[in-house]
Kinemage of the C-alpha trace (Angstrom):
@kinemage 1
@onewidth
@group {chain A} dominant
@subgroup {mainchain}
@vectorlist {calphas} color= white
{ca unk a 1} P 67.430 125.718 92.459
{ca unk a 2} L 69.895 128.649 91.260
{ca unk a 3} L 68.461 131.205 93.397
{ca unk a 4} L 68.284 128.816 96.514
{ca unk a 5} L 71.678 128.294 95.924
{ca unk a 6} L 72.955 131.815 95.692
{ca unk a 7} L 70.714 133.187 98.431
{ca unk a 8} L 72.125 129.929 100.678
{ca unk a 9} L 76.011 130.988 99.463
{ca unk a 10} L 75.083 134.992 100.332
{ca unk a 11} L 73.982 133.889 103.823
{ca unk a 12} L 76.510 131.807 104.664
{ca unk a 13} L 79.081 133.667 106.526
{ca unk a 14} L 82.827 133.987 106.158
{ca unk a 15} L 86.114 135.015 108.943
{ca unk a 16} L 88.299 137.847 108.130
{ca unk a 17} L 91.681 138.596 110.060
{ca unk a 18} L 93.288 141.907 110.242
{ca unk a 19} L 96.900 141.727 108.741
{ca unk a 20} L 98.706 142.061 112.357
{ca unk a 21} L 96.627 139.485 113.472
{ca unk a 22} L 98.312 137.457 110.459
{ca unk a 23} L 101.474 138.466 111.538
{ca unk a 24} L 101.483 136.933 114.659
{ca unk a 25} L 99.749 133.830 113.861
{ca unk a 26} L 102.570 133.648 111.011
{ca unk a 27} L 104.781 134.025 113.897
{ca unk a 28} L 103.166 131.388 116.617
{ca unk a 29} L 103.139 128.946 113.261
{ca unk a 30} L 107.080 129.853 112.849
{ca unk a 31} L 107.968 129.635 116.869
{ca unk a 32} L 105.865 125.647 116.829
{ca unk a 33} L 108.061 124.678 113.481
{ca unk a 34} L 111.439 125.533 114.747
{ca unk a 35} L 109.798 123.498 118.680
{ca unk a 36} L 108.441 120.763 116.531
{ca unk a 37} L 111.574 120.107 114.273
{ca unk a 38} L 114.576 121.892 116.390
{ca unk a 39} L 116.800 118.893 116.645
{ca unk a 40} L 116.372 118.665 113.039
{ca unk a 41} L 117.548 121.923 112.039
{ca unk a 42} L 119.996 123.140 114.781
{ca unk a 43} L 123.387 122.596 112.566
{ca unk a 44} L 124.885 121.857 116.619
{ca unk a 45} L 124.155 119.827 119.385
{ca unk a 46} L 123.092 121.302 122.643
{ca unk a 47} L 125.878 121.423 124.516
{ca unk a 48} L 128.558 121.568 121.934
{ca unk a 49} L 131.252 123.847 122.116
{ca unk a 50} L 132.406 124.866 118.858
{ca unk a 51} L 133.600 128.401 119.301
{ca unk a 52} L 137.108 129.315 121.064
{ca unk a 53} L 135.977 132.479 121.892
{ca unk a 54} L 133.262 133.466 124.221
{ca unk a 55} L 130.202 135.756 123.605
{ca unk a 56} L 131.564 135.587 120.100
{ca unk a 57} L 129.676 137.842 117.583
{ca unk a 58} L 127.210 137.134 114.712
{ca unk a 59} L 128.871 135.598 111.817
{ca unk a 60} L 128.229 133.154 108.757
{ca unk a 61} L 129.284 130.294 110.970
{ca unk a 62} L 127.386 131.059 113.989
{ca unk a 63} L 124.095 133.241 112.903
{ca unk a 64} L 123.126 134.477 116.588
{ca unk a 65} L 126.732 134.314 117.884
{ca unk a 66} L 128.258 131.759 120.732
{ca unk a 67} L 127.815 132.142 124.654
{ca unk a 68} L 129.515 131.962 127.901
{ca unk a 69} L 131.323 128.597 126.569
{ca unk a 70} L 131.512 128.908 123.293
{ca unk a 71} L 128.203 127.488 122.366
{ca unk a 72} L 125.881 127.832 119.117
{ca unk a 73} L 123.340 130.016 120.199
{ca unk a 74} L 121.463 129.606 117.368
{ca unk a 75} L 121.218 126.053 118.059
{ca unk a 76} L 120.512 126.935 122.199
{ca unk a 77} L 117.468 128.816 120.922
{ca unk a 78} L 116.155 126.065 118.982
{ca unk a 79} L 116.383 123.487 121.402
{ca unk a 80} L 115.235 126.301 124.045
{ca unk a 81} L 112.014 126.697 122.016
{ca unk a 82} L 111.061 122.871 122.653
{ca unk a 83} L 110.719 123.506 126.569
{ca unk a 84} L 109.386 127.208 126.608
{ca unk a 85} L 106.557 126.654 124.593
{ca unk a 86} L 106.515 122.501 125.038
{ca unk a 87} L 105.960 123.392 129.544
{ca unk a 88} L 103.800 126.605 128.859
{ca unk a 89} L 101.621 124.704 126.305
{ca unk a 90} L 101.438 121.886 128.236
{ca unk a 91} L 100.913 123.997 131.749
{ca unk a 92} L 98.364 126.207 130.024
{ca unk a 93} L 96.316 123.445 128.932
{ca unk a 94} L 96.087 121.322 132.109
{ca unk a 95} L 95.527 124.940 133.999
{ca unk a 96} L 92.797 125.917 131.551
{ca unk a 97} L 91.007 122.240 130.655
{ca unk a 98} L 90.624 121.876 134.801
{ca unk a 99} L 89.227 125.761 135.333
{ca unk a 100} L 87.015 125.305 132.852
{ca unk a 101} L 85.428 122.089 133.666
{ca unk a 102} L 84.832 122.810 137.181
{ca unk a 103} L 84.027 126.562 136.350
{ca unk a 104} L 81.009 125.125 134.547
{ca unk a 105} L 80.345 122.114 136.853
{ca unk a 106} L 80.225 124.833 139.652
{ca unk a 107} L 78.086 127.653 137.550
{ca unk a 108} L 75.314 124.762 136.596
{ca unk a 109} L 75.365 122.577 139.816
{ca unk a 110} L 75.358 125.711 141.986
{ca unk a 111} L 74.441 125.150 145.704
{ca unk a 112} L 77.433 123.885 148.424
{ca unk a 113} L 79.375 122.592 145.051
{ca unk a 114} L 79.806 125.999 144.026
{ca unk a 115} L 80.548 127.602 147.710
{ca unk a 116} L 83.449 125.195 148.223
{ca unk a 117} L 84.933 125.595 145.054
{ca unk a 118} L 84.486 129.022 145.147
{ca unk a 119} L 86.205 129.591 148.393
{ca unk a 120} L 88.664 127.136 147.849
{ca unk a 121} L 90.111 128.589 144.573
{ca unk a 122} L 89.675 132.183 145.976
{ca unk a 123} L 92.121 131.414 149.050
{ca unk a 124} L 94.535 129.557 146.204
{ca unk a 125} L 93.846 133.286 143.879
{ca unk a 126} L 95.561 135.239 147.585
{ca unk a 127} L 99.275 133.058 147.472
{ca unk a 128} L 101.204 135.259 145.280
{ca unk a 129} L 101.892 132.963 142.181
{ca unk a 130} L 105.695 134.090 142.374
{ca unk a 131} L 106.025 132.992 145.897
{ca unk a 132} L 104.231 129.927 145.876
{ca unk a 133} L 106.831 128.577 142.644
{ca unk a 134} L 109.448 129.664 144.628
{ca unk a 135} L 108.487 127.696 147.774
{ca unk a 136} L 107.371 124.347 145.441
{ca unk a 137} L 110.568 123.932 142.864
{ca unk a 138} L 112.614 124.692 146.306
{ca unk a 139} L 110.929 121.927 148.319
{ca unk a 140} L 110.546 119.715 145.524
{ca unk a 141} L 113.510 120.553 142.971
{ca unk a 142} L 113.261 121.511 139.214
{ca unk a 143} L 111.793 118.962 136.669
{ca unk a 144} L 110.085 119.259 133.934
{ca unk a 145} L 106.589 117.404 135.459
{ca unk a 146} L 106.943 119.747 138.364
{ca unk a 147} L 107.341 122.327 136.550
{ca unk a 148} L 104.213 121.720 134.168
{ca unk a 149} L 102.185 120.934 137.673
{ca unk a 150} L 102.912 124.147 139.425
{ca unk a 151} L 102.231 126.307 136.821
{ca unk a 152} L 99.215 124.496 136.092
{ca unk a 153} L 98.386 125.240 139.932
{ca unk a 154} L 99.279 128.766 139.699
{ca unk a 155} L 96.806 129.508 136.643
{ca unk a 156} L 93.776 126.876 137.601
{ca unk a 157} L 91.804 129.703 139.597
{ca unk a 158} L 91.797 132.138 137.469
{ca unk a 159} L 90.577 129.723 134.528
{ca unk a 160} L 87.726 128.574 136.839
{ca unk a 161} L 86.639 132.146 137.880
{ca unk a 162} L 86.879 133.630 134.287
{ca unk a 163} L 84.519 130.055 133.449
{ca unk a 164} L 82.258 129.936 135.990
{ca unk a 165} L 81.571 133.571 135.362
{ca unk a 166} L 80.771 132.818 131.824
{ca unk a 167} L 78.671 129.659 132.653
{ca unk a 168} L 76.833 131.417 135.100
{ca unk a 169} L 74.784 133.788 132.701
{ca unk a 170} L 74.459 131.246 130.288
{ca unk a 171} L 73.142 128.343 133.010
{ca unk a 172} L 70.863 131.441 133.470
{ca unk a 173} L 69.002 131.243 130.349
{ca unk a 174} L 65.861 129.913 129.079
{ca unk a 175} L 67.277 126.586 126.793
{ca unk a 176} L 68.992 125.379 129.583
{ca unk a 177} L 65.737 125.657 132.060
{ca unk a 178} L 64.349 123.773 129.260
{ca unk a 179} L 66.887 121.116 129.136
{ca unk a 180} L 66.282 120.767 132.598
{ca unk a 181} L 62.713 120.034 131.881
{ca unk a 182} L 63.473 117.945 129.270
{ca unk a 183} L 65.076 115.844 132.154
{ca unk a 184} L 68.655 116.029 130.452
{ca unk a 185} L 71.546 114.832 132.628
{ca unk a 186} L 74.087 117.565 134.151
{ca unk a 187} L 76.985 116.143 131.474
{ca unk a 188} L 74.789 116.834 128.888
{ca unk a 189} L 73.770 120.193 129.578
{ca unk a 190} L 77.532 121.317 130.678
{ca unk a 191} L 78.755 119.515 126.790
{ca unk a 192} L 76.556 120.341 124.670
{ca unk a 193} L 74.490 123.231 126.335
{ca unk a 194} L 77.247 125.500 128.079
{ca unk a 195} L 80.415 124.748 127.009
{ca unk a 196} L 79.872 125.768 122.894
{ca unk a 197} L 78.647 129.001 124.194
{ca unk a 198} L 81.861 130.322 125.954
{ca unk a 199} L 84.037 128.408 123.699
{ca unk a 200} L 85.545 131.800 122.359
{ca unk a 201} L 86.135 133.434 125.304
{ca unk a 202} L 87.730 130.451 126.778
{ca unk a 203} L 90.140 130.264 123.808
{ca unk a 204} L 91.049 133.780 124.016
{ca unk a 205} L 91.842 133.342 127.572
{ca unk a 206} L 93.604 130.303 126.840
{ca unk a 207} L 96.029 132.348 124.573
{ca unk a 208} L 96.281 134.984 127.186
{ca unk a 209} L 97.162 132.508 130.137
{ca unk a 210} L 99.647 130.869 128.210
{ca unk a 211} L 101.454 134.324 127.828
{ca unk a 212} L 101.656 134.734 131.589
{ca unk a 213} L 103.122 131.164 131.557
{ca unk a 214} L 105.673 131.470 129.266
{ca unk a 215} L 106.596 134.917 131.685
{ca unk a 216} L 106.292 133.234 134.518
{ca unk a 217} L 108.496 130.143 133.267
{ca unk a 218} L 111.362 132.235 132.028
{ca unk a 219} L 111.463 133.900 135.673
{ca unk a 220} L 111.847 130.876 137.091
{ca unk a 221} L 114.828 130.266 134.847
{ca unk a 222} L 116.372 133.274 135.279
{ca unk a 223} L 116.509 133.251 139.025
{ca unk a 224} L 117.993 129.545 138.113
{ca unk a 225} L 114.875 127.224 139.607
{ca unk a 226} L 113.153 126.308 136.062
{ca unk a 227} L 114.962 124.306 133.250
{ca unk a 228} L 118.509 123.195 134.554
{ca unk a 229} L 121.505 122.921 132.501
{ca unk a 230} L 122.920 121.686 130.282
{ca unk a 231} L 119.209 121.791 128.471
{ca unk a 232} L 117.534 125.488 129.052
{ca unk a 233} L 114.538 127.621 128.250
{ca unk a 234} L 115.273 130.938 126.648
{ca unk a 235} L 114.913 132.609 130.302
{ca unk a 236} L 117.705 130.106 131.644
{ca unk a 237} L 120.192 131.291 128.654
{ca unk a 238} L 119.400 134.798 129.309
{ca unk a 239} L 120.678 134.226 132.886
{ca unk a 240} L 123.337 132.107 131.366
{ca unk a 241} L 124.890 134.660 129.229
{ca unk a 242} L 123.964 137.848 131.335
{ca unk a 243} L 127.258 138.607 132.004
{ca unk a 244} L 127.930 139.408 128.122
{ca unk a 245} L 125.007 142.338 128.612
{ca unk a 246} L 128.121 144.981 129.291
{ca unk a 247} L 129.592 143.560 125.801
{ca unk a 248} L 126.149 143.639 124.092
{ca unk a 249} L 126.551 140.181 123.225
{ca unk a 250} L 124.180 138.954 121.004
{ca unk a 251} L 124.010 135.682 123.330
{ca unk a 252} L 122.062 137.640 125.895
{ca unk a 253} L 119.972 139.673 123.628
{ca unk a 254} L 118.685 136.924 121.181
{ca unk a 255} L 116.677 135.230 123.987
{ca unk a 256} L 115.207 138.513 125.501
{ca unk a 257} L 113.506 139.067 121.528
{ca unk a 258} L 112.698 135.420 121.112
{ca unk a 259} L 110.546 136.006 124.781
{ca unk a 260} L 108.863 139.144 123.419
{ca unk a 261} L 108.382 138.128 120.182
{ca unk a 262} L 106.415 134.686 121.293
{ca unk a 263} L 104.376 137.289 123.958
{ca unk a 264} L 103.677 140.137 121.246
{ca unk a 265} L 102.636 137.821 118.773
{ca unk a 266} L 99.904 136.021 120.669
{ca unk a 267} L 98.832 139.415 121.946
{ca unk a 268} L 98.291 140.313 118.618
{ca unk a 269} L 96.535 137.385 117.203
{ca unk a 270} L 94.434 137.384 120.082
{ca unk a 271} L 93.549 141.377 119.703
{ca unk a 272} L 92.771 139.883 116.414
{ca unk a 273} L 90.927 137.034 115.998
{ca unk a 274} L 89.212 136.179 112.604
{ca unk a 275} L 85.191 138.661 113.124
{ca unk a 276} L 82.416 136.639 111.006
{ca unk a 277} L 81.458 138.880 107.875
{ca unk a 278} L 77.925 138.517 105.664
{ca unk a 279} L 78.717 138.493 102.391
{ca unk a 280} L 76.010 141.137 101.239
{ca unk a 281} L 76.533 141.363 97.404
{ca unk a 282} L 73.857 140.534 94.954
């Protein structure tokens, strides 16, 4: 019963992460926190003007200086966190939860199903994704629910094309001709067939369309169509408080790093995600 044990424990196989793959996971972990719990640990309010002087510097009462108005930044980037990671979360799920079911739904139904999706996301893939936000938040106006929709637009083709090309080789293999046989039901075979077998891929892409998201949102905001004041992404207080660049205010700066340092991270966790090991000793 020992050696069955052991030999079961030796085969059994175990994740490893490199160490800047830990780093940015520790920093996606820190990024959700201060999202999650931001009204509860900004020491100001939103909107509150607290400072008399503008584009004030970093000091023990305000750690990432004040803006334009006199504002905390400190507490601007932790509210700001809540809706640049709350609408590209939110955006990059809807985009990638759609793609992927009808990617698959398309790869194993094939036939004039596939054509029409095919085509029809393609011609959606040709509108450049800039343009097309620009036309919809103009025509529309800036919410947060359109917001959340029309990047969810922008990204849906790709996530179906980078799915159906995954489902397509694996709707090509022998199991699911035999599931077929077996008479099982399309839902079946897409669940429990298909979908387990690209589930990596599709969460590395997941990580990697959220990225362009949170790029594409703080665009938006900078050009003035995406979060509107007084709330505000961090690209809306970069545009905010770009007037302080000539000073090298620390208002304008502090957003810029809190963008790359939500985009490098998840770069790097995704560049390393936990590779199963064997544990081979005796």
């Amino acid at each position: 019963m020992t050696a069955k044990t052991t030999s079961t424990t030796q085969q059994r196989p175990r994740y490893r992460i490199k160490a800047t793959g830990m780093l940015g996971l520790f920093i996606i972990l820190f990024w959700l926190v201060i999202a999650l719990f931001g009204p509860h640990i900004a020491p100001y309010g939103i909107g509150d003007i607290v400072d008399q002087d503008y584009f004030g510097p970093i000091s023990r009462a305000f750690w990432l200086g004040s803006d334009y108005l006199g504002r905390d930044m400190f507490s601007r980037i932790v509210y700001g966190a809540r809706y640049t990671l709350g609408i590209s979360l939110a955006a990059a799920t809807i985009a990638c939860a759609c793609g992927v079911v009808l990617g698959m739904s398309a790869a194993v139904t094939g036939g004039w199903f596939d054509s029409v999706l095919s085509r029809f996301f393609d011609a959606m893939s040709s509108i450049p994704s800039k343009l097309f936000a620009l036309v919809v938040v103009s025509a529309v106006g800036s919410s947060i629910p359109v917001l959340i929709g029309m990047l969810a637009v922008i990204y849906i083709p790709g996530s179906y094309r980078f799915a159906r090309a995954l489902a397509v080789n694996i709707a090509a293999m022998d199991y699911i001709t035999i599931a077929r046989l077996r008479g099982e039901k399309m839902l079946h075979i897409i669940t429990a067939e298909v979908f387990p077998n690209i589930l990596g891929p599709v969460l590395t892409d997941f990580g990697l369309r959220f990225v362009f998201i949170v790029l594409l949102l703080s665009g938006m905001s900078f050009l003035g169509l995406g979060v509107q004041p007084p709330d505000a992404d961090w690209g809306g207080l970069v545009r905010e408080n770009i007037d302080g660049l000539p000073f090298a205010a620390p208002a304008v700066i502090v957003p810029c790093l809190a963008i790359a340092s939500l985009t490098i991270a998840i770069n790097l966790f995704i560049d390393n995600l936990p590779v199963k090991i064997r544990d081979r000793s005796a």
